[in-house]
mmCIF file of the N, C-alpha and C atoms, coordinates in Angstrom:
data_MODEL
# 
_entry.id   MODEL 
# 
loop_
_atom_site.group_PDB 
_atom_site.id 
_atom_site.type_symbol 
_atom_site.label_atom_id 
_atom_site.label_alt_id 
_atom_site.label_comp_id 
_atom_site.label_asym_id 
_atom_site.label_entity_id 
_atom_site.label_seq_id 
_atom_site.pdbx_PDB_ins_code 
_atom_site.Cartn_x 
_atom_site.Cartn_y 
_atom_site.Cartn_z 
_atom_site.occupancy 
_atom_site.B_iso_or_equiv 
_atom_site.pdbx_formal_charge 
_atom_site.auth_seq_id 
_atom_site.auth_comp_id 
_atom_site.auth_asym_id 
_atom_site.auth_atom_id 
_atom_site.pdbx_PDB_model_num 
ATOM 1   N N  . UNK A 1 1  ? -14.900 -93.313 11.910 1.00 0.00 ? 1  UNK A N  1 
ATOM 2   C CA . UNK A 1 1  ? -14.912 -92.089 12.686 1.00 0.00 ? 1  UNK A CA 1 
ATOM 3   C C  . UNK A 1 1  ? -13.513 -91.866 13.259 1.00 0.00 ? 1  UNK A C  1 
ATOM 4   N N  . UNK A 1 2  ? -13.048 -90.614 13.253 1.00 0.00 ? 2  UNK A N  1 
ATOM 5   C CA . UNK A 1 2  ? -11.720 -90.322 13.319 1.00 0.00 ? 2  UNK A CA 1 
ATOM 6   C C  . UNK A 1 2  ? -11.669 -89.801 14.956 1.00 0.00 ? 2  UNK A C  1 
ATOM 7   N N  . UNK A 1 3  ? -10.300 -90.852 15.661 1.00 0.00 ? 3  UNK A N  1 
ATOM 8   C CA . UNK A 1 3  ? -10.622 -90.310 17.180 1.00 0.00 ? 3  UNK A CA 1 
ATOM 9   C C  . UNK A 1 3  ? -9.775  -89.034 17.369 1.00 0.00 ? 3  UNK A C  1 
ATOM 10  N N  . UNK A 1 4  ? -10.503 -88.383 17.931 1.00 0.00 ? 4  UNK A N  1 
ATOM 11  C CA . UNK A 1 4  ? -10.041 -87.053 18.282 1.00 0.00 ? 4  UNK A CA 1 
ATOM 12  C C  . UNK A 1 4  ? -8.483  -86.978 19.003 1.00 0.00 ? 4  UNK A C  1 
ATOM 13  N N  . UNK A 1 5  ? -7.722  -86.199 18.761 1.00 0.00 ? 5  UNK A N  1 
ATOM 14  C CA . UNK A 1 5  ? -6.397  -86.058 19.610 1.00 0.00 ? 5  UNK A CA 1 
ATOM 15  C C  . UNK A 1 5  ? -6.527  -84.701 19.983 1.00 0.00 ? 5  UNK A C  1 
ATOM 16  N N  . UNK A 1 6  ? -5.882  -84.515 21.418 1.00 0.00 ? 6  UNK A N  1 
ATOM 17  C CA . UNK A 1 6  ? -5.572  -83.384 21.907 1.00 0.00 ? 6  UNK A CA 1 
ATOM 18  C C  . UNK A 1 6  ? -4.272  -84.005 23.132 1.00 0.00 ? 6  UNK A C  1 
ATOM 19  N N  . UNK A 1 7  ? -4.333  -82.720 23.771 1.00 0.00 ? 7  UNK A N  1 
ATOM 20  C CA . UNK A 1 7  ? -2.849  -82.699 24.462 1.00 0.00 ? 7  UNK A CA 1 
ATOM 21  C C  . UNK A 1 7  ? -3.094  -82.246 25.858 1.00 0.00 ? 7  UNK A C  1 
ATOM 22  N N  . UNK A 1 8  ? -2.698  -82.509 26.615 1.00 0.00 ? 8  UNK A N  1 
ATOM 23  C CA . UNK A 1 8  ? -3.321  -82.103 28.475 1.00 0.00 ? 8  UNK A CA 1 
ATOM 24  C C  . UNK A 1 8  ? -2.823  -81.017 28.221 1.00 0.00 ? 8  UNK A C  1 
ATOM 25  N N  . UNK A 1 9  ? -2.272  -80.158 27.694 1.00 0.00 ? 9  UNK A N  1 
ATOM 26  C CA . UNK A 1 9  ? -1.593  -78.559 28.018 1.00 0.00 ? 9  UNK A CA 1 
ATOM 27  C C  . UNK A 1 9  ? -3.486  -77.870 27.268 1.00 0.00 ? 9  UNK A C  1 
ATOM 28  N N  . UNK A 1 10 ? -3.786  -78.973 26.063 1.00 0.00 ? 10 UNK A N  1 
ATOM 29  C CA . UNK A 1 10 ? -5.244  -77.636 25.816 1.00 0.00 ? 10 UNK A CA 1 
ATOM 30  C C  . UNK A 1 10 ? -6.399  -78.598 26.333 1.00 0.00 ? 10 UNK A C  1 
ATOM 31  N N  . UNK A 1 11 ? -5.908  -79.396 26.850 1.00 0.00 ? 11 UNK A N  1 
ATOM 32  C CA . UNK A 1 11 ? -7.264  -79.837 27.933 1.00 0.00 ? 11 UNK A CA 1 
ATOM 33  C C  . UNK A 1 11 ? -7.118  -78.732 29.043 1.00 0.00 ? 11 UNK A C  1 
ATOM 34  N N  . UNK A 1 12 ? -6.235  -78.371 29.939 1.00 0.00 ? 12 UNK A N  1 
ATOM 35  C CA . UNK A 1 12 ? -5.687  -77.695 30.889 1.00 0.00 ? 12 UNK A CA 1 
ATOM 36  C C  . UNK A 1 12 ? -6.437  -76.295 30.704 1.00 0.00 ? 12 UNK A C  1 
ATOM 37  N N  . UNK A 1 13 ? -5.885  -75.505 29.195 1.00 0.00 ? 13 UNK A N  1 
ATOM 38  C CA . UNK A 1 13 ? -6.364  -74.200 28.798 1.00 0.00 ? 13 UNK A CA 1 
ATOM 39  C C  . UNK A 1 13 ? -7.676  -74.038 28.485 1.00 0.00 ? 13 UNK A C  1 
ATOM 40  N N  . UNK A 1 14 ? -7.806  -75.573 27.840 1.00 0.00 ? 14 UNK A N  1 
ATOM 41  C CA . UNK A 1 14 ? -9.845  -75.393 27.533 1.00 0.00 ? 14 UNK A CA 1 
ATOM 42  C C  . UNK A 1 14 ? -10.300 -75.037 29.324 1.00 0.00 ? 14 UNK A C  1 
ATOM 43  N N  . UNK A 1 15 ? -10.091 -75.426 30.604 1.00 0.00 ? 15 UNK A N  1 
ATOM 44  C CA . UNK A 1 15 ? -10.397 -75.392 31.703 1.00 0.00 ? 15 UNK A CA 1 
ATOM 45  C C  . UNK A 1 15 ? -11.773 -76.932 31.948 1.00 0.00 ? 15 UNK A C  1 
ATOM 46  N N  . UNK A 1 16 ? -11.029 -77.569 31.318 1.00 0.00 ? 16 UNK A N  1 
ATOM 47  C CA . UNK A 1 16 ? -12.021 -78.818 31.819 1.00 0.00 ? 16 UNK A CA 1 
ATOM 48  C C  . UNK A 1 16 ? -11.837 -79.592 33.361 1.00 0.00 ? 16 UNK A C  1 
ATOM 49  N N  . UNK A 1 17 ? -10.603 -79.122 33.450 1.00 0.00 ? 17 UNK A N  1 
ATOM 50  C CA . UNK A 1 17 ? -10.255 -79.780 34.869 1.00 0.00 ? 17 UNK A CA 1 
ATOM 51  C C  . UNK A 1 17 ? -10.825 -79.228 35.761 1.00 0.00 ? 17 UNK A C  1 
ATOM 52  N N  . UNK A 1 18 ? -11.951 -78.329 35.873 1.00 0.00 ? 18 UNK A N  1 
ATOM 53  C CA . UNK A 1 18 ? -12.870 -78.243 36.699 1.00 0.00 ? 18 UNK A CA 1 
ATOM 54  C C  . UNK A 1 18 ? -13.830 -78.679 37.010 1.00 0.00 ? 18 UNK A C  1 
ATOM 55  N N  . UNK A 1 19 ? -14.256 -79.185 38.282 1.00 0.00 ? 19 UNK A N  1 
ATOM 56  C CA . UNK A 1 19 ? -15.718 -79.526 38.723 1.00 0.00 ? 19 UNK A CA 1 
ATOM 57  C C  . UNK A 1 19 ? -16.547 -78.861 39.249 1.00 0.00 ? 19 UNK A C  1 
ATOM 58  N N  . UNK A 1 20 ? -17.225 -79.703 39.700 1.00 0.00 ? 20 UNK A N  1 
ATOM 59  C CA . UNK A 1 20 ? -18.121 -78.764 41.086 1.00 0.00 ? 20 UNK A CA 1 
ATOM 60  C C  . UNK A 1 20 ? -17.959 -78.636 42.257 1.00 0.00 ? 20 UNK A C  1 
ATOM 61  N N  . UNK A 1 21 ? -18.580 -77.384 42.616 1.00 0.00 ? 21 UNK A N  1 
ATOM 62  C CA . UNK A 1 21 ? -18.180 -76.494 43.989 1.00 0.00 ? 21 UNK A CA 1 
ATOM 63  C C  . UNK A 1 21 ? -18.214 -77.615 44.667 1.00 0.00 ? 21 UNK A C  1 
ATOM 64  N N  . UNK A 1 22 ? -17.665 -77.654 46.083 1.00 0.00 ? 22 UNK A N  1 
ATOM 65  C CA . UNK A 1 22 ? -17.473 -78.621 46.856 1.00 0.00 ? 22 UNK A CA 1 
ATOM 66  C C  . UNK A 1 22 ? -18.854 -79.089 47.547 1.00 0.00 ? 22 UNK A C  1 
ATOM 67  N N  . UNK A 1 23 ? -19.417 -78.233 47.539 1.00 0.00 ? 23 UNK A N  1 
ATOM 68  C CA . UNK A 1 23 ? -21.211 -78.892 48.117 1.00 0.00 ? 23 UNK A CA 1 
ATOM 69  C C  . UNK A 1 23 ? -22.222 -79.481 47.666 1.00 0.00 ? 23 UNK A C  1 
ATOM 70  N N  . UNK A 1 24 ? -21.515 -79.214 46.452 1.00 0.00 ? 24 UNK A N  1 
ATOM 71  C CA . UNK A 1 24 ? -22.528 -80.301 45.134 1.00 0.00 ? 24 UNK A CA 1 
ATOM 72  C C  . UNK A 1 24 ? -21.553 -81.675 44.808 1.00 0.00 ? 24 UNK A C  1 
ATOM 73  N N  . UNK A 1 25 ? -20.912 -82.318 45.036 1.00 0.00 ? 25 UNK A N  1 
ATOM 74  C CA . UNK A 1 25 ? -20.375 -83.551 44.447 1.00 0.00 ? 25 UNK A CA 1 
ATOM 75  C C  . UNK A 1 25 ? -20.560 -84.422 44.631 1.00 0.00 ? 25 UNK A C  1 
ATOM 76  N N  . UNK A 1 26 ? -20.308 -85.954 44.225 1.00 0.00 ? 26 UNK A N  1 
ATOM 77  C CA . UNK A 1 26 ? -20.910 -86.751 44.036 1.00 0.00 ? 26 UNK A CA 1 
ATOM 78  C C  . UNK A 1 26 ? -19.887 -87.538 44.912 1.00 0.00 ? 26 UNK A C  1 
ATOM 79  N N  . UNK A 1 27 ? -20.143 -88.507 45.793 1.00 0.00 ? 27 UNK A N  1 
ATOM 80  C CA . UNK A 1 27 ? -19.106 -89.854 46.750 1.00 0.00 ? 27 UNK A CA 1 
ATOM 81  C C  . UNK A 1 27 ? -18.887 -90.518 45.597 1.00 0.00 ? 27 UNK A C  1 
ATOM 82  N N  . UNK A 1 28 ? -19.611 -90.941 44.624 1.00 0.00 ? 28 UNK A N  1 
ATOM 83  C CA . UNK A 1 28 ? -18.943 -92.016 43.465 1.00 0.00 ? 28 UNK A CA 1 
ATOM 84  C C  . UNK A 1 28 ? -17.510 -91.390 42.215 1.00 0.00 ? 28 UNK A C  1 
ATOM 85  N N  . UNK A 1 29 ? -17.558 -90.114 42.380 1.00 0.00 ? 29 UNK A N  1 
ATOM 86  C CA . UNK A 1 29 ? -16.729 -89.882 41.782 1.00 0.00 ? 29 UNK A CA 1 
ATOM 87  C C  . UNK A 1 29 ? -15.423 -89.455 42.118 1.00 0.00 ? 29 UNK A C  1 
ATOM 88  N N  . UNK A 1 30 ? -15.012 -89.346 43.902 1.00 0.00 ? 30 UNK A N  1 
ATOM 89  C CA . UNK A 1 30 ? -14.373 -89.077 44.693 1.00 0.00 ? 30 UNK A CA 1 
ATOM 90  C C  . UNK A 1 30 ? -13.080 -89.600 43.946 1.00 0.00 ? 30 UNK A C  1 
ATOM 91  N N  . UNK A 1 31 ? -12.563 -91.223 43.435 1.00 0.00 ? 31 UNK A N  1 
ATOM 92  C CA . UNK A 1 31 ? -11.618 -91.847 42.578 1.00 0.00 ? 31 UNK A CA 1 
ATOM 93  C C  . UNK A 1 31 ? -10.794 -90.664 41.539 1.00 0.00 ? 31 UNK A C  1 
ATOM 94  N N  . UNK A 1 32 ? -11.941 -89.669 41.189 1.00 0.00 ? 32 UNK A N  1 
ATOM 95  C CA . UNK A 1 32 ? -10.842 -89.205 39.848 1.00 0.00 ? 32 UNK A CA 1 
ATOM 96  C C  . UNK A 1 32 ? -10.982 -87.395 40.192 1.00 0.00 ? 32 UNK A C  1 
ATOM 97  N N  . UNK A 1 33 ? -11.191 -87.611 41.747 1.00 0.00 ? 33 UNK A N  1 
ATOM 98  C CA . UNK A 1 33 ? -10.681 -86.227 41.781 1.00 0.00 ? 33 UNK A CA 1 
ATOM 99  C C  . UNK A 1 33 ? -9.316  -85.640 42.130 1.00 0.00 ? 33 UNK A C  1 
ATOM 100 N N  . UNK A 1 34 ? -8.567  -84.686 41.768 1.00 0.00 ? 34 UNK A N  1 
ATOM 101 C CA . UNK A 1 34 ? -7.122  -84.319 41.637 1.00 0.00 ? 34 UNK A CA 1 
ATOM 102 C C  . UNK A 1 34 ? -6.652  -83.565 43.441 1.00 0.00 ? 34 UNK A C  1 
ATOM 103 N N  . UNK A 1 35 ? -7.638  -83.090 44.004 1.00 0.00 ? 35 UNK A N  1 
ATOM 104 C CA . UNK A 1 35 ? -7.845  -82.140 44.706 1.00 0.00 ? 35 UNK A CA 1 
ATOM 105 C C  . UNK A 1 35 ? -8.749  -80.920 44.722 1.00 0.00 ? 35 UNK A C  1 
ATOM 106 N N  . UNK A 1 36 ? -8.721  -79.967 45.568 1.00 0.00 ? 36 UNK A N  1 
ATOM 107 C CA . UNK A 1 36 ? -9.790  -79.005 45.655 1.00 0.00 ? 36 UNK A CA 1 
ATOM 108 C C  . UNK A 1 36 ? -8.804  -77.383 45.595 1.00 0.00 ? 36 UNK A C  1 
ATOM 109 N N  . UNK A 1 37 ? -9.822  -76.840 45.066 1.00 0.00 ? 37 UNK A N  1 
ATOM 110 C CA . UNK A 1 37 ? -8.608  -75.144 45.171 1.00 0.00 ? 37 UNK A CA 1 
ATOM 111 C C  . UNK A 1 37 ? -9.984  -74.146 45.209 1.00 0.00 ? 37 UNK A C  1 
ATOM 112 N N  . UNK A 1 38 ? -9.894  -73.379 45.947 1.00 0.00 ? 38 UNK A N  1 
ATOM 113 C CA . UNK A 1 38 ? -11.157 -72.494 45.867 1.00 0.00 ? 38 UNK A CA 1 
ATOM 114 C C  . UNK A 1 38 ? -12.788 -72.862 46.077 1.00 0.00 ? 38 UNK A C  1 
ATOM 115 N N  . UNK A 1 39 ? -12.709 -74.038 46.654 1.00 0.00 ? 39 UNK A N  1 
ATOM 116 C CA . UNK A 1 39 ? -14.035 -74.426 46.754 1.00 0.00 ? 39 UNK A CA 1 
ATOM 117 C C  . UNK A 1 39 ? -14.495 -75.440 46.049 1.00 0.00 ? 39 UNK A C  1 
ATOM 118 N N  . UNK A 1 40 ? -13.406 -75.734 44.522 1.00 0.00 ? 40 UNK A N  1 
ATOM 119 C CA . UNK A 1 40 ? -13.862 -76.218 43.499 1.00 0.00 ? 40 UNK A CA 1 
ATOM 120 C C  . UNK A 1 40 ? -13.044 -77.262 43.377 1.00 0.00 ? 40 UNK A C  1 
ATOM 121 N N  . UNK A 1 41 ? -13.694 -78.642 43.059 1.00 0.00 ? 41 UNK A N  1 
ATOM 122 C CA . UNK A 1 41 ? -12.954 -79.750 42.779 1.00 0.00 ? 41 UNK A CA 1 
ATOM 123 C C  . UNK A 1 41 ? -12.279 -79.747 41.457 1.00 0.00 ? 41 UNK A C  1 
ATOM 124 N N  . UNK A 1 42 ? -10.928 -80.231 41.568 1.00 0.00 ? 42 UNK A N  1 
ATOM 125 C CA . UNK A 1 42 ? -9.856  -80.286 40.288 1.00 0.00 ? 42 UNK A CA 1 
ATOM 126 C C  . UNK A 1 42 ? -10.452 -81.924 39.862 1.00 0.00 ? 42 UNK A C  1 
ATOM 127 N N  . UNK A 1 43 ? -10.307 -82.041 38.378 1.00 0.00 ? 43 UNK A N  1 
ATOM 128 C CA . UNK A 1 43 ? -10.573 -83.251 38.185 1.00 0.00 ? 43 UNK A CA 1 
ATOM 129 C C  . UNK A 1 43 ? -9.339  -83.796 37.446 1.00 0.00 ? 43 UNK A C  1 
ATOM 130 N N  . UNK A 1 44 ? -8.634  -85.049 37.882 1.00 0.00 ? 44 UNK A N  1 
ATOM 131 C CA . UNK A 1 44 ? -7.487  -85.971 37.576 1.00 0.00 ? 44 UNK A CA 1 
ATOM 132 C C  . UNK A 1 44 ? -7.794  -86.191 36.251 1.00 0.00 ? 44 UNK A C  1 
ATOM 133 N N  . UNK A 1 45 ? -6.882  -85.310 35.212 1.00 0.00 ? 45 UNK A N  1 
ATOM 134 C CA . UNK A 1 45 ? -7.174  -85.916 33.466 1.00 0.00 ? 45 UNK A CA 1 
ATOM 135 C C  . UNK A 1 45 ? -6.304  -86.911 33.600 1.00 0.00 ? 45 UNK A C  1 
ATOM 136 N N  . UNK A 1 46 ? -5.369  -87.282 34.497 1.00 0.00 ? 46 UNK A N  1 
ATOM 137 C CA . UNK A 1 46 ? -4.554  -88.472 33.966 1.00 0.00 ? 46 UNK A CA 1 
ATOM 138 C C  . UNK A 1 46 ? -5.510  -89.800 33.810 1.00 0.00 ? 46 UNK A C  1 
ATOM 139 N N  . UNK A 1 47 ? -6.017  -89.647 34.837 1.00 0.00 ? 47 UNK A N  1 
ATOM 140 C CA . UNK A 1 47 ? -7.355  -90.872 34.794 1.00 0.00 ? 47 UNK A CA 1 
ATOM 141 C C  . UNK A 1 47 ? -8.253  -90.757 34.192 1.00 0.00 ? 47 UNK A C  1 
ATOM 142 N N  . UNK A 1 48 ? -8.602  -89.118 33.628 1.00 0.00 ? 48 UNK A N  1 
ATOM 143 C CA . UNK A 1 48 ? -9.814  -89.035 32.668 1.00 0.00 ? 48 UNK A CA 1 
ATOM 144 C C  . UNK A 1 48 ? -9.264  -88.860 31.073 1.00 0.00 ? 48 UNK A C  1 
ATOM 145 N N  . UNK A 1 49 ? -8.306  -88.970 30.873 1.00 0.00 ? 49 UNK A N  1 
ATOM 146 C CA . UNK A 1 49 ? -7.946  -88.782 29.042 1.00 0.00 ? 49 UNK A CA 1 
ATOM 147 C C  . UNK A 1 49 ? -7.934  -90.155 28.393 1.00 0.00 ? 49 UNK A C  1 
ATOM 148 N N  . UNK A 1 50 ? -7.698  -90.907 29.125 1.00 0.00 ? 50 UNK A N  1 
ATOM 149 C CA . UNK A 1 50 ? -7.911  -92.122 28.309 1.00 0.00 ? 50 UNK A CA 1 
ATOM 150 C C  . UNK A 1 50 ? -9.366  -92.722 28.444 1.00 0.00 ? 50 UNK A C  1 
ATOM 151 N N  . UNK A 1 51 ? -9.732  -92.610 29.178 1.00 0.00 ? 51 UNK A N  1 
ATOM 152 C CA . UNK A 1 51 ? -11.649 -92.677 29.199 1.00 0.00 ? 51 UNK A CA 1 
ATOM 153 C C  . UNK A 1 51 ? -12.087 -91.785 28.231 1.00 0.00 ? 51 UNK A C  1 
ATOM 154 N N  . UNK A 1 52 ? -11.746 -90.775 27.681 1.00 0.00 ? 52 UNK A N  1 
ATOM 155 C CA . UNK A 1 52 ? -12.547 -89.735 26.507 1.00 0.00 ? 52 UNK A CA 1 
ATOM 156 C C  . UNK A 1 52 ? -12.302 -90.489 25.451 1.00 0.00 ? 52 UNK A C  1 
# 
């Protein structure tokens, strides 16, 4: 099985670095969040691209 490659510029444009609104999130995942903008948690791909 062939591992997938991509590039944080079309992780970025796909819009995966989004989470959930700030009233829904989880305390265990607090580690790989980037910050918050609009309500909405940013999620840290530096810590999440090598986990995919």
């Amino acid at each position: 099985m062939a591992v997938p490659s991509f590039t944080m510029r079309q992780l970025l444009e796909a819009g995966v670095h989004f989470g959930h609104q700030t009233s829904r999130w989880n305390p265990k995942m607090n580690s790989y969040r980037f910050g918050v903008r609009s309500g909405v948690h940013i999620i840290d791909l530096l810590q999440t691209v090598p986990l995919l």
